[in-house]
C-alpha positions in Angstrom: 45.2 53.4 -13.7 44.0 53.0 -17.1 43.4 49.9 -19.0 44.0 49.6 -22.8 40.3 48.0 -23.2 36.9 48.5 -20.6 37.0 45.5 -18.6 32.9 44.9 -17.8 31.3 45.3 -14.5 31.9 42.1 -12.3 34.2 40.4 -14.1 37.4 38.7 -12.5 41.0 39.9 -14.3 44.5 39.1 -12.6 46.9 41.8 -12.7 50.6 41.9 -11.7 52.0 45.3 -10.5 55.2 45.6 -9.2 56.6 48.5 -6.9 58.7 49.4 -4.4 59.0 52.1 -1.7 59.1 52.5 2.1 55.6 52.4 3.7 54.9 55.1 5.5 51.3 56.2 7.0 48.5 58.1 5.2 47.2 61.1 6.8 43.5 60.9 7.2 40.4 62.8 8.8 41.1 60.2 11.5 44.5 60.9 11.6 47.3 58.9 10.3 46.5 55.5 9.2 48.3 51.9 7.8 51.4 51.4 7.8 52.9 52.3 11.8 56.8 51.9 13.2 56.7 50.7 17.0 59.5 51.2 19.6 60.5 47.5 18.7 58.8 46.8 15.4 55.6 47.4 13.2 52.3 47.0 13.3 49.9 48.1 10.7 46.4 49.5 11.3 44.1 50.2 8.3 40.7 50.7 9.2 39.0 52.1 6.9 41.6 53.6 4.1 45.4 52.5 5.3 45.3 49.6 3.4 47.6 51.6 0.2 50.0 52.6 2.8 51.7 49.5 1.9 50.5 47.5 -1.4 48.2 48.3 -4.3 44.7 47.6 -3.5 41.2 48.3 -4.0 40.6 49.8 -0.8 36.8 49.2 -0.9 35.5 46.9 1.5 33.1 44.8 -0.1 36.0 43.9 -3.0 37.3 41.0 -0.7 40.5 39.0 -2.2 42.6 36.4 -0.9 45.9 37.4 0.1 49.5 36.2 0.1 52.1 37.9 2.0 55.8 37.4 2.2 57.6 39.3 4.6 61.7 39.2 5.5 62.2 41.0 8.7 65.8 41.1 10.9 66.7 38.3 13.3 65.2 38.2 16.2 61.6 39.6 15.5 58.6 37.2 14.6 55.7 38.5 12.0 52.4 38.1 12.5 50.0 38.1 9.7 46.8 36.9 8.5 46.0 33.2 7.4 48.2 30.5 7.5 52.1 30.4 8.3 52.7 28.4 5.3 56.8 28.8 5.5 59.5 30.0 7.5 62.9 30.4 5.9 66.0 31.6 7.8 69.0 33.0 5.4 71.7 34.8 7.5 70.6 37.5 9.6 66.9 37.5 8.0 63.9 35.2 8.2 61.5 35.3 5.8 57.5 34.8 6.7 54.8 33.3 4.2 50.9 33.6 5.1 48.4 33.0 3.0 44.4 33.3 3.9 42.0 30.7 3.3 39.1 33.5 3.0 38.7 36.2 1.1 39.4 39.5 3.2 38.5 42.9 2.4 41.8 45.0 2.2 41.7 47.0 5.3 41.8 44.0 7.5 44.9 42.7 5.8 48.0 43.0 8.7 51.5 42.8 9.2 52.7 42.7 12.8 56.1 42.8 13.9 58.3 42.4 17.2 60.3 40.1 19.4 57.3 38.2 20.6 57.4 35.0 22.5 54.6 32.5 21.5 51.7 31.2 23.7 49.1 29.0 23.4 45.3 29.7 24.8 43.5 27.1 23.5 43.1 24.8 21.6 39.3 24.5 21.6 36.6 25.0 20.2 39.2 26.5 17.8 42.8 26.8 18.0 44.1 30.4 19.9 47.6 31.7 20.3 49.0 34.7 21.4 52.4 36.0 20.4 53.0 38.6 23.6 56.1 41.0 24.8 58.1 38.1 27.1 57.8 40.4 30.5 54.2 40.4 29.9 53.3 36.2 30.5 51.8 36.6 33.9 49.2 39.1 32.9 47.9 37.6 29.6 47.8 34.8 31.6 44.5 36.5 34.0 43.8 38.9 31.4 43.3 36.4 28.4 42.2 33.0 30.8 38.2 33.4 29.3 39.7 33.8 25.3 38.3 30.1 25.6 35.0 30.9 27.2 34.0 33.5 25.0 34.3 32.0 21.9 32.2 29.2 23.1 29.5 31.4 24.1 30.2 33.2 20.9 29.6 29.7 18.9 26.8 29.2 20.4 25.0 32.3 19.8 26.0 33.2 16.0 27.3 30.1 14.6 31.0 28.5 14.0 33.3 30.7 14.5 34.3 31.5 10.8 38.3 31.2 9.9 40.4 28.0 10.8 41.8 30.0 14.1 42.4 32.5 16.1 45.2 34.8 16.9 46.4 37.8 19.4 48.6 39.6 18.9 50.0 41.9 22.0 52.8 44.9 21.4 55.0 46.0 23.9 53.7 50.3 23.0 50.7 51.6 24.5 47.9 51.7 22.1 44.6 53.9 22.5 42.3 50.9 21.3 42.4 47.2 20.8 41.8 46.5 16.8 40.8 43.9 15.1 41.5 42.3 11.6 40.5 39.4 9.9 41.6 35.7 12.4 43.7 38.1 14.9 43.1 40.8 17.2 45.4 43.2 18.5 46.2 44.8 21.8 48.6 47.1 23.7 50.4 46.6 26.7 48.1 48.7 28.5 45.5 46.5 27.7 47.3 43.8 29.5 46.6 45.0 33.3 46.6 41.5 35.2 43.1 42.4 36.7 40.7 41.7 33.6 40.3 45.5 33.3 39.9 45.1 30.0 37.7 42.2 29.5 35.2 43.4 27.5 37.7 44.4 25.2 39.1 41.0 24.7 35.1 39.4 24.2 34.6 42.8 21.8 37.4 42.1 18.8 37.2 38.5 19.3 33.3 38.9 18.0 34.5 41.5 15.1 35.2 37.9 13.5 31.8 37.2 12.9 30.7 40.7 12.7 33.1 42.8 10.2 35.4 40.1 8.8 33.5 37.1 8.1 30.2 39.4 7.0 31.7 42.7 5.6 30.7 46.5 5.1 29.4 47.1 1.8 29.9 50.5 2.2 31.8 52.4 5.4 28.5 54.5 6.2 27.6 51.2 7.7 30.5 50.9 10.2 28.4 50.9 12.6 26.8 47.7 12.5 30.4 46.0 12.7 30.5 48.3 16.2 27.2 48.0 17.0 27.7 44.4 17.4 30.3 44.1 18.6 29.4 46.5 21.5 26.6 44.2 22.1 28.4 41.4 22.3 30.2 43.1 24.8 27.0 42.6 26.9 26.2 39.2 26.2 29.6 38.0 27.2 29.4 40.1 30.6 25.7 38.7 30.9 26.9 35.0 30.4 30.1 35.5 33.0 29.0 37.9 35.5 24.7 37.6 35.7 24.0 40.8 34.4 21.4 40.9 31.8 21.9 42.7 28.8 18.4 44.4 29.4 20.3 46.4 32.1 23.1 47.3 30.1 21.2 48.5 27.7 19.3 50.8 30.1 22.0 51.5 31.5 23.8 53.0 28.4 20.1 54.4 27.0 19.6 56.4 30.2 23.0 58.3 29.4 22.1 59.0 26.1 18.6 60.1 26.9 20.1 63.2 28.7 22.4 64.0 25.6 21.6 66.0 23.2 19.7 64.5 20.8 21.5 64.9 17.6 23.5 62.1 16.7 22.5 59.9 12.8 22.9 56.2 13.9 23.5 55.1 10.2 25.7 57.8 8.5 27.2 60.2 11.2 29.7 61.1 8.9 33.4 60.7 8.5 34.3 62.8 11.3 31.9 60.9 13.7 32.1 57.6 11.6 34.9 56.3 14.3 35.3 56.9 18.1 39.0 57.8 18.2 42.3 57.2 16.5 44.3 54.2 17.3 48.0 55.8 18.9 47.8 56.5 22.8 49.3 59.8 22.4 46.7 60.7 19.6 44.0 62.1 21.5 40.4 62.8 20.2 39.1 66.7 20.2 35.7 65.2 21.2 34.3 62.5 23.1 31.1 62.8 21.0 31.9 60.1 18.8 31.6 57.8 21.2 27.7 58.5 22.0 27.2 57.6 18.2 28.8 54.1 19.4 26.7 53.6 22.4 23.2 54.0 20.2 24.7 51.5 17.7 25.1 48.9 20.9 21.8 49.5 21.8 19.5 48.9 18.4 20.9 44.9 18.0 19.1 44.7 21.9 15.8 46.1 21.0 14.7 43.3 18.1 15.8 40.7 20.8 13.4 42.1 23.0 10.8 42.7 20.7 11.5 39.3 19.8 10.9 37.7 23.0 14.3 37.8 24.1 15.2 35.0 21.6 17.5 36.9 18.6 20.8 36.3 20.5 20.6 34.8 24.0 17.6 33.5 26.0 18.3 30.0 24.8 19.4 31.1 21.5 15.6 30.0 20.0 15.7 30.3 16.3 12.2 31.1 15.9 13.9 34.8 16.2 17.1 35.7 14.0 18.7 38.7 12.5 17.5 38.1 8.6 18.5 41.1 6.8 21.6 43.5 7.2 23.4 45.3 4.9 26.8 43.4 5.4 28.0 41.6 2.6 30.4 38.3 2.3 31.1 35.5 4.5 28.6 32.8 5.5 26.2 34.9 7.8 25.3 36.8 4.6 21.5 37.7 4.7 20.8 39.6 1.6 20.6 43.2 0.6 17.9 45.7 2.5 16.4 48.0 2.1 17.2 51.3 1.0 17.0 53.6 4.4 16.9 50.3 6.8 20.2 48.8 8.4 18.7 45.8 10.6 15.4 43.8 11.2 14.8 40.9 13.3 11.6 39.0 12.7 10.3 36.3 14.6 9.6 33.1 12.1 6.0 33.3 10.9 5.0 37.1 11.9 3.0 38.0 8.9 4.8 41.3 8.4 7.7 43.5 10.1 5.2 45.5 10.7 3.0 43.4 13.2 6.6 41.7 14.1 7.9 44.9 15.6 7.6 48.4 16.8 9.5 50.2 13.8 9.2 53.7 15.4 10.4 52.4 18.8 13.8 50.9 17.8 15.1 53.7 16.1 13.0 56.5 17.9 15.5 56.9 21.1 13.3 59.3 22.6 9.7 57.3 22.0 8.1 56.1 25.5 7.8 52.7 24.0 11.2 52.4 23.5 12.5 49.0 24.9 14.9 50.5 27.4 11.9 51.3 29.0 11.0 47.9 30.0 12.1 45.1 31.8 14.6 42.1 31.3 
């Protein structure tokens, strides 16, 4: 696209394209990505470069806009989307859907989700939370989903109001290899939806993606894995608060493993081949499970400032003399500020006189140092 004059560097333009076509997915390193046709519908899943699958975009996730989307789809499905239903007209056979966000969102969390999904509420507090879920599969959202409440309580209470107006979950009658998230809903599979609570820490994992990855954003995907990272660890802090099993042994737990791995995994900037753990279909498998190891270091360095910390960053009473103060996540309200160059995360109790004397730099991202905190105790 070319423009007949420059446009400078940070200022705001509207522009109007029109276009049609049949979205489709892209093919990716990560396999095919966007745009998706279900047995029964569609569902679109963009992270990280989907997104132009199915509208123009600058598919760079710090550019955060606010989005409008109007979607028609045949009589009798329901689309989900993200932001506010703001309409629904009926004309014949067709229905037309109109959503429109009340935050800026970065592209690749925009959705469209569509099926013959029956309607459920969770909760209406702290926030409001619905689920729109295959009819046949009531009974086991119904155990599976019975803590959506909880968590985002605990979640509230740990890294502030939760950030959009409310939340949504969305539940598709295919098998899907991984839950997803995108910005106010979450998406599952049917697999996901056991009865049992299989799957719990699934359900506490994207809900916290709203915080960490849609309300702060990427600034650039090398830093994927903070969004994963902490989400991961909230994974912990959610089974610490419901079951009484500290996070400190989680994290051993998890550091143990990787201690006998080879150790040649980059935390930061794996690369776009190790950037994400698998694709998204079920019948998509991954060649390697070693992605996944680059997931279970990025858990464990959000644990090791709270220790360092005196156990106060997240948890322990939630004592704000200890909080996360720099990342390099842009946008939303828990923005921090840049870092940096060569440093992702730093916690810092209020008043230490330096980082330095604040923490052990070489023993959180040293995996193999004696003084690592995995070492020691809760």
């Amino acid at each position: 696209m070319f423009f007949a004059q420059s446009i400078p560097e940070d200022q705001e333009f509207y522009l109007t394209i029109r276009y049609v076509g049949t979205p489709r997915p892209i093919r990716t390193t990560w396999g095919e990505l966007g745009w998706e046709e279900l047995t029964n519908g569609a569902l679109v899943a963009s992270q990280p470069c989907g997104a132009p699958s199915w509208f123009p975009c600058d598919d760079t996730p710090d550019e955060k806009a606010h989005f409008d989307l109007v979607i028609s789809a045949d009589n009798p499905y329901t689309v989900v989307a993200n932001g506010r239903l703001l309409a629904r007209r009926a004309s014949g056979s067709r229905t037309t859907w109109h959503y429109r966000t009340d935050h800026a969102m970065a592209s690749y969390l925009a959705t469209i989700q569509v099926g013959e999904y029956q309607r459920i509420e969770l909760a209406q507090n702290p926030v409001p939370v619905v689920a729109y879920i295959p009819p046949s599969l009531r009974p086991y959202v119904d155990v599976d989903f019975a803590d959506q409440a909880a968590m985002l309580q605990l979640f509230q209470n740990l890294f502030g109001p939760y950030p959009f107006r409310d939340y949504t979950v969305v539940i598709t009658e295919d098998p899907l290899e991984i839950p997803l998230e995108a910005q106010g809903l979450s998406i599952f599979g049917r697999n996901h939806v056991p009865g049992d609570k299989t799957w719990e820490r699934l359900v506490a994992h994207e809900l916290s993606h709203q915080w960490f990855g849609n309300s702060m954003g990427l600034a650039q995907w090398n830093d994927i894995w903070l969004n994963e990272g902490f989400a991961c660890y909230a994974e912990w802090l959610w089974r610490e608060h419901a079951h009484g099993v500290h996070a400190s042994a989680s994290a051993r737990h998890h550091y143990d493993i990787l201690a006998r791995l080879p150790q040649d995994l980059l935390l930061s900037d794996p690369g776009p081949h190790l950037m994400f753990r698998r694709p998204r279909v079920q019948t998509r498998r991954p060649h390697s499970p070693r992605p996944a190891l680059c997931t279970w270091r990025r858990r464990l360095l959000p644990h090791h400032p709270t220790l360092r910390c005196g156990g106060q960053a997240f948890g322990g009473g939630t004592d704000r003399s200890a909080q996360p103060v720099r990342t390099s996540m842009r946008g939303g309200r828990h923005r921090r500020g840049p870092l940096p160059r060569g440093v992702e995360f730093l916690a810092v109790p209020a008043g230490a006189s330096s980082v330095s004397r604040a923490l052990n730099i070489r023993a959180l991202f040293d995996p193999c140092s004696q003084d690592h905190p995995c070492h020691n105790g809760p």
